[in-house]
PDB file of N, CA, C and O in Angstrom:
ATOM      1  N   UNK A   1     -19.550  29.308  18.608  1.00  0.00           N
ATOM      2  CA  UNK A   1     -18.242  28.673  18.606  1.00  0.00           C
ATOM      3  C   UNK A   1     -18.423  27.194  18.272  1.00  0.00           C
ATOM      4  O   UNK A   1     -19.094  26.403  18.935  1.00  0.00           O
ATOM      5  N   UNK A   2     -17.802  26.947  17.263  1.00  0.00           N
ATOM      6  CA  UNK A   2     -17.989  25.119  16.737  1.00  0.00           C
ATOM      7  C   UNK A   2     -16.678  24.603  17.285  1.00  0.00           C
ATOM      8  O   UNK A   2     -15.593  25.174  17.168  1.00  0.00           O
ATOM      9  N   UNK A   3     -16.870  23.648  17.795  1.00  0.00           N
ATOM     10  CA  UNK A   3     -15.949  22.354  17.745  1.00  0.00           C
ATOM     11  C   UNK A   3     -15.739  21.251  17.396  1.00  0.00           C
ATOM     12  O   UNK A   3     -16.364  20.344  17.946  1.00  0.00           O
ATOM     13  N   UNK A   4     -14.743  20.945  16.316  1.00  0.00           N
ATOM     14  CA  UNK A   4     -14.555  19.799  15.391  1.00  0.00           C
ATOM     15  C   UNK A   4     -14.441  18.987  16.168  1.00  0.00           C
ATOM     16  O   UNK A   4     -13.798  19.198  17.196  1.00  0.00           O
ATOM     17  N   UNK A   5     -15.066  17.737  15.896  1.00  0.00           N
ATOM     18  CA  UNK A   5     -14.664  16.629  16.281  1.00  0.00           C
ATOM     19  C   UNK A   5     -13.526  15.573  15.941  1.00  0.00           C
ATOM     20  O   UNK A   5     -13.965  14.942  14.980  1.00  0.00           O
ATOM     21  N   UNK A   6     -12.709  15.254  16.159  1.00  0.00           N
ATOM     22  CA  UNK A   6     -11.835  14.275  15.891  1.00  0.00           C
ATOM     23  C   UNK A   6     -11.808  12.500  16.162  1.00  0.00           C
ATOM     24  O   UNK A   6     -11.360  11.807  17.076  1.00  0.00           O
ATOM     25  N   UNK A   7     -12.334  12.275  15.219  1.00  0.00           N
ATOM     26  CA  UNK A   7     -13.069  10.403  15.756  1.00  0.00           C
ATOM     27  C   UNK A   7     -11.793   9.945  16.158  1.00  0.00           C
ATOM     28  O   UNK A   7     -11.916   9.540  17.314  1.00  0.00           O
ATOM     29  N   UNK A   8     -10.488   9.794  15.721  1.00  0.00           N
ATOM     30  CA  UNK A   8      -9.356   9.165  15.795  1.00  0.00           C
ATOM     31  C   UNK A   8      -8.918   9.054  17.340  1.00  0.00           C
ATOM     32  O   UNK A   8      -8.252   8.173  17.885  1.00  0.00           O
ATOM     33  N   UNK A   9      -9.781  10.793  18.144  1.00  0.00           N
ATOM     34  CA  UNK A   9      -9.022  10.444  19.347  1.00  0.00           C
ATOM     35  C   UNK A   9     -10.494   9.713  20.460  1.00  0.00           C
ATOM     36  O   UNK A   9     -10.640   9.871  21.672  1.00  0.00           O
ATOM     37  N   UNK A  10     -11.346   8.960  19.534  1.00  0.00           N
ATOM     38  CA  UNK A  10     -12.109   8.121  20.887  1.00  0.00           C
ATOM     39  C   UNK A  10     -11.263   7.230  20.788  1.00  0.00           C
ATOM     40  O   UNK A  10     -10.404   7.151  19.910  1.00  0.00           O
ATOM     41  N   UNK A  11     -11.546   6.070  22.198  1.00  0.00           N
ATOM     42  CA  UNK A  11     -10.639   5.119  22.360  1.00  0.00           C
ATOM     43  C   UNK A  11     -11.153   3.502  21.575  1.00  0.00           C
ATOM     44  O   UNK A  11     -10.580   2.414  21.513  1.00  0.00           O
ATOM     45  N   UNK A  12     -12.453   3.979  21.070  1.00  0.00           N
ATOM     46  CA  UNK A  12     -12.862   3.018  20.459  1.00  0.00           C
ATOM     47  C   UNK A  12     -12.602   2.606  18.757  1.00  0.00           C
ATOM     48  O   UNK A  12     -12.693   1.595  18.062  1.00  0.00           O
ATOM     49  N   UNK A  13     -12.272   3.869  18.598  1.00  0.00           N
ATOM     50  CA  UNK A  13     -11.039   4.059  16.878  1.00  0.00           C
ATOM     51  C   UNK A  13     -10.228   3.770  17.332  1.00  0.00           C
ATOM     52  O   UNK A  13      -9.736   3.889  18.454  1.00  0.00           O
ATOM     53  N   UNK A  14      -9.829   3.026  15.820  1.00  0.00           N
ATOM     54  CA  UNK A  14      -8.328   2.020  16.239  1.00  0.00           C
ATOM     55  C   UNK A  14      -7.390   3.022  15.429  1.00  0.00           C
ATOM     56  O   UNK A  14      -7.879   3.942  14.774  1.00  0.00           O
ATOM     57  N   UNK A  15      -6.318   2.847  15.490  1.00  0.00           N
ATOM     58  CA  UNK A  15      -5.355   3.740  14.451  1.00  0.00           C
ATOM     59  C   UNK A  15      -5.167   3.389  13.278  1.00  0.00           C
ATOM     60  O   UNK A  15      -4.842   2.245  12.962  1.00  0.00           O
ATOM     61  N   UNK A  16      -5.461   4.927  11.980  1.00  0.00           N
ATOM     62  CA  UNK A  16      -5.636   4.870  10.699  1.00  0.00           C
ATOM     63  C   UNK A  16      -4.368   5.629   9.711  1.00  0.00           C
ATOM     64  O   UNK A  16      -4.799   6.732   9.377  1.00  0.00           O
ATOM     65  N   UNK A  17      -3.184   5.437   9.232  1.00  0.00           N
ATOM     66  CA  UNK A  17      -2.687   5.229   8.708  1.00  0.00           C
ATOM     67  C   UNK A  17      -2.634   5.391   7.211  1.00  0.00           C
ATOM     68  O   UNK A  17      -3.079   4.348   6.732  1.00  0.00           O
ATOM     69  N   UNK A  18      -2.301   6.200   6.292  1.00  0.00           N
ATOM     70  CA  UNK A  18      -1.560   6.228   4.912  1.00  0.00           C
ATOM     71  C   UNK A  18      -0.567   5.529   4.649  1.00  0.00           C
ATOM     72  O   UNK A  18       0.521   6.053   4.890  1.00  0.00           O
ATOM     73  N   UNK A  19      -0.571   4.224   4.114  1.00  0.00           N
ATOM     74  CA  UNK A  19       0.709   3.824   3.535  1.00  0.00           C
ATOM     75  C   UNK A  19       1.450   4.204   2.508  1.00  0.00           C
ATOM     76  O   UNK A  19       0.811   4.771   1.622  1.00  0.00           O
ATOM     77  N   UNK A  20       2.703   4.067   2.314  1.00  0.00           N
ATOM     78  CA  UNK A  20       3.657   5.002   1.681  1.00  0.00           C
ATOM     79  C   UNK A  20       3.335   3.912   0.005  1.00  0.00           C
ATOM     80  O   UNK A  20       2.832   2.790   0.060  1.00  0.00           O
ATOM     81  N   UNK A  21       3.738   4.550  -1.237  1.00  0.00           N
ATOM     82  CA  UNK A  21       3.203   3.322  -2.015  1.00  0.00           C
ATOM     83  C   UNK A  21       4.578   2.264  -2.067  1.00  0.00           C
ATOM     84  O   UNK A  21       4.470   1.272  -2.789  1.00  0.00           O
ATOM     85  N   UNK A  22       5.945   2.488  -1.258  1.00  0.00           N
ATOM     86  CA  UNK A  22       6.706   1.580  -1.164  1.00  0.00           C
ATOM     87  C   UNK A  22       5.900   0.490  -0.169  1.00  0.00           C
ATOM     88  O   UNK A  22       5.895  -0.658  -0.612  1.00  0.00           O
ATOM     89  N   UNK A  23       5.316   0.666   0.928  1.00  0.00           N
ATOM     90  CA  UNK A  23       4.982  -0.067   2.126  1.00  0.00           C
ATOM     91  C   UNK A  23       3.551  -1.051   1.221  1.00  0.00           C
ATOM     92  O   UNK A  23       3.144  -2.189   1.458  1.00  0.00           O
ATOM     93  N   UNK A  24       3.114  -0.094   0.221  1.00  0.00           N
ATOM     94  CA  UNK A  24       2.050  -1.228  -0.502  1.00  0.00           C
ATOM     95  C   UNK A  24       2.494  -1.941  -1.321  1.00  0.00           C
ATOM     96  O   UNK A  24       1.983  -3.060  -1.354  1.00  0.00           O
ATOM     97  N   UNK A  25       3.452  -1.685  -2.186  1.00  0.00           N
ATOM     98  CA  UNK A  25       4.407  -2.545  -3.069  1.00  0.00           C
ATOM     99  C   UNK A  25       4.333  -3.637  -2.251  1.00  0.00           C
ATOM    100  O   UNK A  25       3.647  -4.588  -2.627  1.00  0.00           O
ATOM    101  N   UNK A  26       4.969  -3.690  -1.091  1.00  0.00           N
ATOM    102  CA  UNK A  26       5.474  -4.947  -0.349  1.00  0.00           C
ATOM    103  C   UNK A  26       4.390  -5.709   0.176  1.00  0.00           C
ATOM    104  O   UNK A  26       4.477  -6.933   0.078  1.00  0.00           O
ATOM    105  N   UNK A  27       3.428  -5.230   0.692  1.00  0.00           N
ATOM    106  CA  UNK A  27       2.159  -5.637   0.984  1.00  0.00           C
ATOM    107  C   UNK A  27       1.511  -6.643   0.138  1.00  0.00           C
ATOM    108  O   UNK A  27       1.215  -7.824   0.320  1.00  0.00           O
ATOM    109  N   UNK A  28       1.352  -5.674  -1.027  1.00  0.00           N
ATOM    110  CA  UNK A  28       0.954  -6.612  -2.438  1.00  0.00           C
ATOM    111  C   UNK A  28       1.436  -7.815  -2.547  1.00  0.00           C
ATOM    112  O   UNK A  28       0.790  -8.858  -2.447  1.00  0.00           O
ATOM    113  N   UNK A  29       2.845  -7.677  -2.801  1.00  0.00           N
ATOM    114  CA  UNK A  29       3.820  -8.861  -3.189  1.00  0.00           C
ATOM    115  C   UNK A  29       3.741  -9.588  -1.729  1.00  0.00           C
ATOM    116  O   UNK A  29       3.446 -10.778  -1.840  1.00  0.00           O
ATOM    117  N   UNK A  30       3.865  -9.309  -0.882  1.00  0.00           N
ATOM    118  CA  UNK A  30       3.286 -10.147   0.333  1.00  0.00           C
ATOM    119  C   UNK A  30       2.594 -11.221   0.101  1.00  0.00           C
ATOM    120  O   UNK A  30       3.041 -12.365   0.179  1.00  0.00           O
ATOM    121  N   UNK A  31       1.406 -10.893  -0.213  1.00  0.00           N
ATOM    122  CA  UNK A  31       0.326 -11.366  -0.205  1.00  0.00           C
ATOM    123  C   UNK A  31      -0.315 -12.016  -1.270  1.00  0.00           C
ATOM    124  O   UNK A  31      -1.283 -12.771  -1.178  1.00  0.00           O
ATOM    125  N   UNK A  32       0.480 -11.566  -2.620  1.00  0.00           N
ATOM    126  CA  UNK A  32       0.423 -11.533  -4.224  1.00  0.00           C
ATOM    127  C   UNK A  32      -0.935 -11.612  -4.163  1.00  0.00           C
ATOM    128  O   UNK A  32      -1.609 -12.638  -4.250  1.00  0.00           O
ATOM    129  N   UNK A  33      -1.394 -10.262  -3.977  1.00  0.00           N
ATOM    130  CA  UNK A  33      -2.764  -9.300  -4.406  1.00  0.00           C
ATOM    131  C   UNK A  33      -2.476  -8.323  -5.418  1.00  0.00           C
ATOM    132  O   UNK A  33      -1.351  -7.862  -5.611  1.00  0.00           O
ATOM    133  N   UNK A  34      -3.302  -8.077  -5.934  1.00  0.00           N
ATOM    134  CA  UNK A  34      -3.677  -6.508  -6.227  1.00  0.00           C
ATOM    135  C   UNK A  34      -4.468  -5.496  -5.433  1.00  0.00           C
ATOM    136  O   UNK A  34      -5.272  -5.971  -4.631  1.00  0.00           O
ATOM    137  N   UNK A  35      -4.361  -3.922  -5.534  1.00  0.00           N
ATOM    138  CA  UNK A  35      -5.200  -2.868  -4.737  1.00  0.00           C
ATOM    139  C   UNK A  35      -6.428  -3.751  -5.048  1.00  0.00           C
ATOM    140  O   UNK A  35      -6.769  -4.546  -4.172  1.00  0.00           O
ATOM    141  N   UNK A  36      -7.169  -3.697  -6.264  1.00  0.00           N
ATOM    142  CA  UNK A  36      -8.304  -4.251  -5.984  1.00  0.00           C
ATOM    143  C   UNK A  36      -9.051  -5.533  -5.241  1.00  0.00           C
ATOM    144  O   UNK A  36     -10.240  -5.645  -4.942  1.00  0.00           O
ATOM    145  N   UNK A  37      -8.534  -5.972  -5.147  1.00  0.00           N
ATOM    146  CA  UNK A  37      -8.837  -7.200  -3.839  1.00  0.00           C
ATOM    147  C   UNK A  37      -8.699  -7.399  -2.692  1.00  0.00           C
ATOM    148  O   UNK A  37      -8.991  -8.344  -1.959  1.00  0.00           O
ATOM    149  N   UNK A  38      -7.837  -5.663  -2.426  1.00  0.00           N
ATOM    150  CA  UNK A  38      -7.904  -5.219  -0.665  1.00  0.00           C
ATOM    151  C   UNK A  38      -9.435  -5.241  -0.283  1.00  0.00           C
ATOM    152  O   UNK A  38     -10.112  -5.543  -1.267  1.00  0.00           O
ATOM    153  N   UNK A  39     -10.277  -4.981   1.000  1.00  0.00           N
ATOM    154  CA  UNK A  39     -11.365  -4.531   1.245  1.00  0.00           C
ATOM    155  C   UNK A  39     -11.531  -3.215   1.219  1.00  0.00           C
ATOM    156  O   UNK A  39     -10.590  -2.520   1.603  1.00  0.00           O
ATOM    157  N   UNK A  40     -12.542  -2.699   0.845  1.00  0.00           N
ATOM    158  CA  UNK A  40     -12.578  -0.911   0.794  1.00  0.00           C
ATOM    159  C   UNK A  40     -13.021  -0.817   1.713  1.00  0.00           C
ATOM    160  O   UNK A  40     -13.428  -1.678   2.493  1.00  0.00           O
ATOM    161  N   UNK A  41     -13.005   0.891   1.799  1.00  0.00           N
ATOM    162  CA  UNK A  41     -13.415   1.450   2.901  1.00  0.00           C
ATOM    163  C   UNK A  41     -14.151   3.225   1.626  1.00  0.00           C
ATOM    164  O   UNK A  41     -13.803   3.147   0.448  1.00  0.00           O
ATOM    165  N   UNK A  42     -14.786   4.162   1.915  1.00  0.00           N
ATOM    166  CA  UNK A  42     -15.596   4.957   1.109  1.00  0.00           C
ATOM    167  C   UNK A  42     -14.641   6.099   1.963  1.00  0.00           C
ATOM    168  O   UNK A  42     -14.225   5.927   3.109  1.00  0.00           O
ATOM    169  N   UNK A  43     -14.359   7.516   0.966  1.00  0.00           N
ATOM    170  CA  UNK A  43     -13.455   8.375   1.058  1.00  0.00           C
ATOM    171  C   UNK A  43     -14.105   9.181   2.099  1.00  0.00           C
ATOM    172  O   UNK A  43     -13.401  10.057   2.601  1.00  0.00           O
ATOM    173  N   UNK A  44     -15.247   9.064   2.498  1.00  0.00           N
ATOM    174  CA  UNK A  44     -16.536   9.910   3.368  1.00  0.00           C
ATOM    175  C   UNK A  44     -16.283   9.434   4.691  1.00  0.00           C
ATOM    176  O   UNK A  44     -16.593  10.105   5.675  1.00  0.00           O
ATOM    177  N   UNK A  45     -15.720   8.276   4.773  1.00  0.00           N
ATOM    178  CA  UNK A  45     -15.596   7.628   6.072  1.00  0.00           C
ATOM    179  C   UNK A  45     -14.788   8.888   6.751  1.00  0.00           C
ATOM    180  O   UNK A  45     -14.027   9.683   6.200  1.00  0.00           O
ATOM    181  N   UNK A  46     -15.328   8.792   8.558  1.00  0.00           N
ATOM    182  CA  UNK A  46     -14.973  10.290   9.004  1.00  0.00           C
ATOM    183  C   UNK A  46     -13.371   9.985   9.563  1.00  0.00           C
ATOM    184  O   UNK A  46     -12.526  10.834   9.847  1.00  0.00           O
ATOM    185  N   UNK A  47     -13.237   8.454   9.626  1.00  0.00           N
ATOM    186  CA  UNK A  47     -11.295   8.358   9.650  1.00  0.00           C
ATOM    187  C   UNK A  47     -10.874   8.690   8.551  1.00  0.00           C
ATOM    188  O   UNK A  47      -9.996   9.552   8.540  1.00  0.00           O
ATOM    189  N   UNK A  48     -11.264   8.229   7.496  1.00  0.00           N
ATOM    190  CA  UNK A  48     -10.240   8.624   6.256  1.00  0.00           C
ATOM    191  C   UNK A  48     -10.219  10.482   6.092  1.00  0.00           C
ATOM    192  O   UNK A  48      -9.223  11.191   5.947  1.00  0.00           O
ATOM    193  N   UNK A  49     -11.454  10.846   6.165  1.00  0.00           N
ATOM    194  CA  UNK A  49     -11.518  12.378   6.268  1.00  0.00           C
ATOM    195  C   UNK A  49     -10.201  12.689   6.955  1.00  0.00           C
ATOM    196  O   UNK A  49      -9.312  13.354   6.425  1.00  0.00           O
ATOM    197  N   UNK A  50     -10.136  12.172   8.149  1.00  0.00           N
ATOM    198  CA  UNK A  50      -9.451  12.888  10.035  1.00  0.00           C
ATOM    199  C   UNK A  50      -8.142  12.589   9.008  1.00  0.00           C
ATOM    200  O   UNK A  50      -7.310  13.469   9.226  1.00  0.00           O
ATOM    201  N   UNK A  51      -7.891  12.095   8.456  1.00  0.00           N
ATOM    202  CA  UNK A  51      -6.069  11.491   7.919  1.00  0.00           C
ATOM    203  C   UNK A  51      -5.764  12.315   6.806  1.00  0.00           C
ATOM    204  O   UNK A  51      -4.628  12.701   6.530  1.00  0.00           O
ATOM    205  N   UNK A  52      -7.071  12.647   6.004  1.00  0.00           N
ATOM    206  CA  UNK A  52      -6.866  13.047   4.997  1.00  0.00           C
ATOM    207  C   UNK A  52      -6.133  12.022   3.448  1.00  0.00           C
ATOM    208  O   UNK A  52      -5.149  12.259   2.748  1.00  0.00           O
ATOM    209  N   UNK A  53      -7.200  10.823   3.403  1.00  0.00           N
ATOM    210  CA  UNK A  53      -6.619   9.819   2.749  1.00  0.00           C
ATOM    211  C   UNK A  53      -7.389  10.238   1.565  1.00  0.00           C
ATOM    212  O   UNK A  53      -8.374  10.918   1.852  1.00  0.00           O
ATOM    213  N   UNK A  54      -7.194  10.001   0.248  1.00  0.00           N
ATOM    214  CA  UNK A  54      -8.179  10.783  -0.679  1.00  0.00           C
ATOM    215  C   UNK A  54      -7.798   8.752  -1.834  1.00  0.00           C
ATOM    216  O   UNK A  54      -7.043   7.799  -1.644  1.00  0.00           O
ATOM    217  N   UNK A  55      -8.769   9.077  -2.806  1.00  0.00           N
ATOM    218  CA  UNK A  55      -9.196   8.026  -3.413  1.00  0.00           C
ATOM    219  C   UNK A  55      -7.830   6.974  -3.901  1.00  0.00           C
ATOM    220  O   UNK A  55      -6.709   7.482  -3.922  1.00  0.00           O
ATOM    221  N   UNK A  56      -7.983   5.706  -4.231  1.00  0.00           N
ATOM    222  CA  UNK A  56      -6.782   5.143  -4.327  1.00  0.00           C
ATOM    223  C   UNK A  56      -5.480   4.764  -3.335  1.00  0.00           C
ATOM    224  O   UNK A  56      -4.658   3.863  -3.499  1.00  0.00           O
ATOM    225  N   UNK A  57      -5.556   5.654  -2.360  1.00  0.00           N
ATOM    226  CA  UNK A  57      -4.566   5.688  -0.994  1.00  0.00           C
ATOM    227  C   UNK A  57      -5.369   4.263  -0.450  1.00  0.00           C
ATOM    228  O   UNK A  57      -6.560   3.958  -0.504  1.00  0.00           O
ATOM    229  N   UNK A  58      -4.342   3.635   0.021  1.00  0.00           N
ATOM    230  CA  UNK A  58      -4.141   2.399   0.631  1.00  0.00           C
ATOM    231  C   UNK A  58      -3.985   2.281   2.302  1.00  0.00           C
ATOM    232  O   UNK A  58      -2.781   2.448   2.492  1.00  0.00           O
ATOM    233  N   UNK A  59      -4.424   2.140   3.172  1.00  0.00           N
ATOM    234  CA  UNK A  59      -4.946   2.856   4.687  1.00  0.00           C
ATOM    235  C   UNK A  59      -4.871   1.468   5.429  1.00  0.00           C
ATOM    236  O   UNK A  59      -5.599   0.490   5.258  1.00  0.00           O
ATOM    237  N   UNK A  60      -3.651   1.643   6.427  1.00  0.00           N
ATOM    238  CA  UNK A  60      -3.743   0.416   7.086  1.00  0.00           C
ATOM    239  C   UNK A  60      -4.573   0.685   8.797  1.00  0.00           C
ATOM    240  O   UNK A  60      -3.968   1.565   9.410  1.00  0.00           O
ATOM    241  N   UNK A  61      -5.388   0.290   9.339  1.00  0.00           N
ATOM    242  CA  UNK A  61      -5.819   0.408  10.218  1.00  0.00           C
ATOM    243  C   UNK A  61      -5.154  -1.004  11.631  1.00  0.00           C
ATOM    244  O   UNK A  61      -5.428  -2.202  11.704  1.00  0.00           O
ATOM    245  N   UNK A  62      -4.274  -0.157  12.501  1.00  0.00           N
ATOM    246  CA  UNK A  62      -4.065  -0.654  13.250  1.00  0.00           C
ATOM    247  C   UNK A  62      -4.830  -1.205  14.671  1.00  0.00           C
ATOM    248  O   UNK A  62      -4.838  -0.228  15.420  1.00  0.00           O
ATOM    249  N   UNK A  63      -5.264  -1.983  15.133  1.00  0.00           N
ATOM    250  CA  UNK A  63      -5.961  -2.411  16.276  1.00  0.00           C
ATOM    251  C   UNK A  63      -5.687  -3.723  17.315  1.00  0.00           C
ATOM    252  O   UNK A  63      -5.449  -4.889  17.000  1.00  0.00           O
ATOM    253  N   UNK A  64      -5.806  -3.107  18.700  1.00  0.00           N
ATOM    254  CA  UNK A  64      -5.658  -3.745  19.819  1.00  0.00           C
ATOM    255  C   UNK A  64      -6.317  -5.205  19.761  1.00  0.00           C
ATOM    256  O   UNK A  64      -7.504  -5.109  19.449  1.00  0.00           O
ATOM    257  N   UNK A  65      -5.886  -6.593  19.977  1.00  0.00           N
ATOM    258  CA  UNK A  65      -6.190  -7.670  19.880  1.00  0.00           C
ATOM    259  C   UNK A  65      -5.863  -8.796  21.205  1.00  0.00           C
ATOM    260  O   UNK A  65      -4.824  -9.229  21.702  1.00  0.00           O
ATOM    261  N   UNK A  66      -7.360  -9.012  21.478  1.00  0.00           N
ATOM    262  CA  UNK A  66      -6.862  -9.830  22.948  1.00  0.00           C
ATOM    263  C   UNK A  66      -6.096 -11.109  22.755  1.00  0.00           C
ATOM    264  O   UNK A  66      -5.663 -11.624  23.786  1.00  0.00           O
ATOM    265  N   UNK A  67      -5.800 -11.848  21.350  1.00  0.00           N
ATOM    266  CA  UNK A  67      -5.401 -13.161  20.973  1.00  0.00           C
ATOM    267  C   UNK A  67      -3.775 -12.663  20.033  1.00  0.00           C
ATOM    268  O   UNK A  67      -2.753 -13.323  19.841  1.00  0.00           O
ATOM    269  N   UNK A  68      -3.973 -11.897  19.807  1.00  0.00           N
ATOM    270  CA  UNK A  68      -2.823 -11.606  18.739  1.00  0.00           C
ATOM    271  C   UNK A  68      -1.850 -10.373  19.289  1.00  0.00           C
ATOM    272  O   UNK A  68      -0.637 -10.451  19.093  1.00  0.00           O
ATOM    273  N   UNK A  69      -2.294  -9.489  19.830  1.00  0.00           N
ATOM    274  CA  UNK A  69      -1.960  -8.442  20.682  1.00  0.00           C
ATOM    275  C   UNK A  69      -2.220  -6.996  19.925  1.00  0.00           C
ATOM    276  O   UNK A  69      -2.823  -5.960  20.203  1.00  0.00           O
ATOM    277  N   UNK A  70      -1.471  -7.469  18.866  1.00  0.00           N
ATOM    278  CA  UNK A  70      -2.292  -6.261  17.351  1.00  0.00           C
ATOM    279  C   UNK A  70      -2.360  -7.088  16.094  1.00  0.00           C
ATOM    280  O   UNK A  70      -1.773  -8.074  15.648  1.00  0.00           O
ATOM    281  N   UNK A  71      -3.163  -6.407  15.773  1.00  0.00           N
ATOM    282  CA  UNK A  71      -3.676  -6.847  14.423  1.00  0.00           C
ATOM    283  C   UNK A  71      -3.739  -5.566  13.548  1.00  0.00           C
ATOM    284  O   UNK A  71      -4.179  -4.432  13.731  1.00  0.00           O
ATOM    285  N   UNK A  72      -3.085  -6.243  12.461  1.00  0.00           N
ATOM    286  CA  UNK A  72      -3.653  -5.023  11.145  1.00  0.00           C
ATOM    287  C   UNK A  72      -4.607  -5.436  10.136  1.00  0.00           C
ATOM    288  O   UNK A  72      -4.976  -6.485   9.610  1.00  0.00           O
ATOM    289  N   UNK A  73      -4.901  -3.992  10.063  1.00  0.00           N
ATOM    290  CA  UNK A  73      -6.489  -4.620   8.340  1.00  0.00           C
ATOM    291  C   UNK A  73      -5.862  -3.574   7.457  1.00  0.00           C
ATOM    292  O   UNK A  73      -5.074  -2.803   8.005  1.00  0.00           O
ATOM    293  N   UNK A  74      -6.080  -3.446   6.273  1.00  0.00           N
ATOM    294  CA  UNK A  74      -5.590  -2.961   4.996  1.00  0.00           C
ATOM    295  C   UNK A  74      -7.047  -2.690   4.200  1.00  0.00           C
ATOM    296  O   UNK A  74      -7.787  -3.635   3.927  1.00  0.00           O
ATOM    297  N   UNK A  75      -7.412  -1.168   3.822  1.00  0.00           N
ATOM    298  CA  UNK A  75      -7.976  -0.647   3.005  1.00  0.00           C
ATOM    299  C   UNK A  75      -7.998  -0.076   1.944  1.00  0.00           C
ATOM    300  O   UNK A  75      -7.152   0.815   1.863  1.00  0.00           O
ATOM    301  N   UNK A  76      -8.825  -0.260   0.796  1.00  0.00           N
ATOM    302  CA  UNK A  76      -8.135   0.761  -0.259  1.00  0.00           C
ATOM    303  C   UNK A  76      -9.477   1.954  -0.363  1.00  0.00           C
ATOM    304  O   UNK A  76     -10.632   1.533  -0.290  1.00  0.00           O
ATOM    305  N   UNK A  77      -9.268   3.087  -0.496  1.00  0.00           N
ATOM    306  CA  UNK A  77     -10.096   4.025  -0.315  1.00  0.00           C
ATOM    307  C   UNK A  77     -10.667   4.258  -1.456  1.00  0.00           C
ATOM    308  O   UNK A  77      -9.951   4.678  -2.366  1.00  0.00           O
ATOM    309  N   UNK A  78     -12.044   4.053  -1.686  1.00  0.00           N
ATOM    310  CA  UNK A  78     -12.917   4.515  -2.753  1.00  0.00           C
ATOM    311  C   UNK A  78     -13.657   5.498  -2.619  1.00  0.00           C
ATOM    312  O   UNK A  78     -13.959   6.109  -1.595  1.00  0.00           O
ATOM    313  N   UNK A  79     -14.228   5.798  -4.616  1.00  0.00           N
ATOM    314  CA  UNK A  79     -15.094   6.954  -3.719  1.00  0.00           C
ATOM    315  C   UNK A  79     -16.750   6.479  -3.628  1.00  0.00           C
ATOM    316  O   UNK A  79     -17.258   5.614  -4.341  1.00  0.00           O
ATOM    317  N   UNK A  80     -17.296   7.095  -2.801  1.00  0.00           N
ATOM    318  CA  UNK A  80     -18.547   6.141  -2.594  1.00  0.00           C
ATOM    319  C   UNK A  80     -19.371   6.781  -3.991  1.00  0.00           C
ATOM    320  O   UNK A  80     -19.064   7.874  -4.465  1.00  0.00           O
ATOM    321  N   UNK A  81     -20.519   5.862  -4.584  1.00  0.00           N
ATOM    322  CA  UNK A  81     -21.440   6.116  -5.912  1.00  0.00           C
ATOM    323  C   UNK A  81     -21.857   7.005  -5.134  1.00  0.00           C
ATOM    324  O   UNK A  81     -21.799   7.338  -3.950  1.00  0.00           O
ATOM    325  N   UNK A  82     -22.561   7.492  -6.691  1.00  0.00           N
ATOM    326  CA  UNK A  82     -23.681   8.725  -5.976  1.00  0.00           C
ATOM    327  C   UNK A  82     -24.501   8.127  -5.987  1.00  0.00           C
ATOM    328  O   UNK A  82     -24.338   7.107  -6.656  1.00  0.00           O
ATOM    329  N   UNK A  83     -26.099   8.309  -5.212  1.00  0.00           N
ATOM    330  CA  UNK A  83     -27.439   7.205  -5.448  1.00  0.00           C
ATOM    331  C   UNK A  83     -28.097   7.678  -6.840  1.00  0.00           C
ATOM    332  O   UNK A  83     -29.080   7.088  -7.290  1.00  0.00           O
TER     333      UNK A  83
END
């Protein structure tokens, strides 16, 4: 009998997120970026797996902050090289 693991529900994962591509539109222009100058994150990562974010999807990761209270980070999902 196997049991999947789910990283999303330790308490030490912060919450991972698909943004809609309206919510990145605004983001962008926010910020007047492009996707490419978000920070990546690799499609293998076992949050993006748990969400099911696949290449190009834009992944906001929400997290608990003792100075700010939350904080968000913004990823764009690549796929990792092969070696």
């Amino acid at each position: 009998m196997s049991t999947k693991l789910n990283v999303l529900d330790h308490a030490m994962v912060p919450d991972h997120k698909i943004m809609s591509d309206e919510e990145v539109s605004d983001l962008l222009s926010r910020y007047n970026i492009t996707t490419e100058q978000l920070p990546k994150v690799y499609n293998d990562d076992p949050a993006v797996k748990v969400i099911g974010a696949e290449v190009d999807n834009v992944i906001k990761i929400i997290r608990a902050s003792h100075t700010a209270g939350r904080a968000e980070a913004y990823r764009l999902v690549i796929k990792r090289p092969k070696k």
